[in-house]
VOGU-3710 file (C-alpha; in Angstrom, 3 decimals, decimal comma):
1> xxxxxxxxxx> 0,000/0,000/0,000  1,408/3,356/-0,930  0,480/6,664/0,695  0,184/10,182/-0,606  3,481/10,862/0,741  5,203/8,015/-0,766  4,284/9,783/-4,052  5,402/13,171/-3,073  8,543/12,119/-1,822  9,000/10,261/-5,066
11> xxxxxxxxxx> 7,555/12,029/-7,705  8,241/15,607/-9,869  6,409/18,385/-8,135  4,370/18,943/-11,774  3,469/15,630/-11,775  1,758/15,689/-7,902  -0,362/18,804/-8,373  -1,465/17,023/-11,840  -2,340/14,140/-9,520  -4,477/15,725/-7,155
21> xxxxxxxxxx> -6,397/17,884/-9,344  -7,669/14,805/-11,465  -10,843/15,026/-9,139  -13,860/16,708/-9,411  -13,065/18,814/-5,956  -9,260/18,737/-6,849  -6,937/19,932/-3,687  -7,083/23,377/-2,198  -3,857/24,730/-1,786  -3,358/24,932/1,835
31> xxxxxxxxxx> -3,451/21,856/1,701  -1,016/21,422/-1,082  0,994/23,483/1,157  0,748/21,379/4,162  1,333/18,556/2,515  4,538/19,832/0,857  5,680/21,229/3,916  4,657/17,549/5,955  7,017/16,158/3,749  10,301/18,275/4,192
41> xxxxxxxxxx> 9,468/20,104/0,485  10,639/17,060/-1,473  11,413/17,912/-4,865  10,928/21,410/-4,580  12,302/23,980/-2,088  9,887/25,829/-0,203  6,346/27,417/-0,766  7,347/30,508/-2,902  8,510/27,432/-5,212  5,219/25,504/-5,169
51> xxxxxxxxxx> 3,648/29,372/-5,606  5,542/29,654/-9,068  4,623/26,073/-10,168  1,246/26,459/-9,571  1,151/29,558/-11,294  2,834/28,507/-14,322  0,606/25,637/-14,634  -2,789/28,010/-14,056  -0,580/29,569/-16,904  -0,217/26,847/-18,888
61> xxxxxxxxxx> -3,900/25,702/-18,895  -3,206/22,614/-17,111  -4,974/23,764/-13,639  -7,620/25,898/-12,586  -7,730/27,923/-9,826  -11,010/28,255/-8,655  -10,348/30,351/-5,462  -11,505/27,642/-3,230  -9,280/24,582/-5,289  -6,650/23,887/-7,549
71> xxxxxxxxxx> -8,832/21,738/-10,015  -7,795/19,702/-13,613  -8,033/22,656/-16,789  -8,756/22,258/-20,141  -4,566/21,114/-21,049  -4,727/18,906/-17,898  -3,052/15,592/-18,810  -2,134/12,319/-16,846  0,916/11,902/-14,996  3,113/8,970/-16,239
81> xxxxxxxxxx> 3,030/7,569/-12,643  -0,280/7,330/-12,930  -1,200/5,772/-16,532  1,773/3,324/-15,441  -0,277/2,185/-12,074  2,804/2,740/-9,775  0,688/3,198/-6,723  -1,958/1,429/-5,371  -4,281/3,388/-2,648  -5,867/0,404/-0,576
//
């Protein structure tokens, strides 16, 4: 069984927020934050960081910011980790 963390810890920053928008409430980001932060900012270096990338990917069309949650946008595509089945969530 492989935890959220397991994939943060493991994975490209892009890749994780692609991740966790895929659902229809996606992840607010406080608690992309948090769980960044939780996790000793693996893969990226602090919050101004995870700022920037989230930006560039509202930028890039891939997210949506909302206001309330980062959510999947219209150039939203799935993360190779993903379409491979790396993880299982049990």
């Amino acid at each position: 069984m492989n935890t959220i963390n397991d994939v943060v810890i493991a994975e490209d920053p892009r890749d994780v927020v692609l991740f966790l928008t895929k659902g229809e409430d996606g992840i607010s980001y406080p608690r992309l934050d948090k769980l960044y932060n939780r996790n000793n900012w693996a893969n990226i270096s602090n919050n101004l960081e995870l700022l920037k990338l989230v930006s560039n990917m509202v930028d890039e069309g891939l997210i949506v910011d909302s206001g309330n949650s980062l959510r999947k946008g219209l150039n939203w595509k799935e993360p190779a980790f993903v379409a491979e089945n790396k993880y299982s969530f049990e």
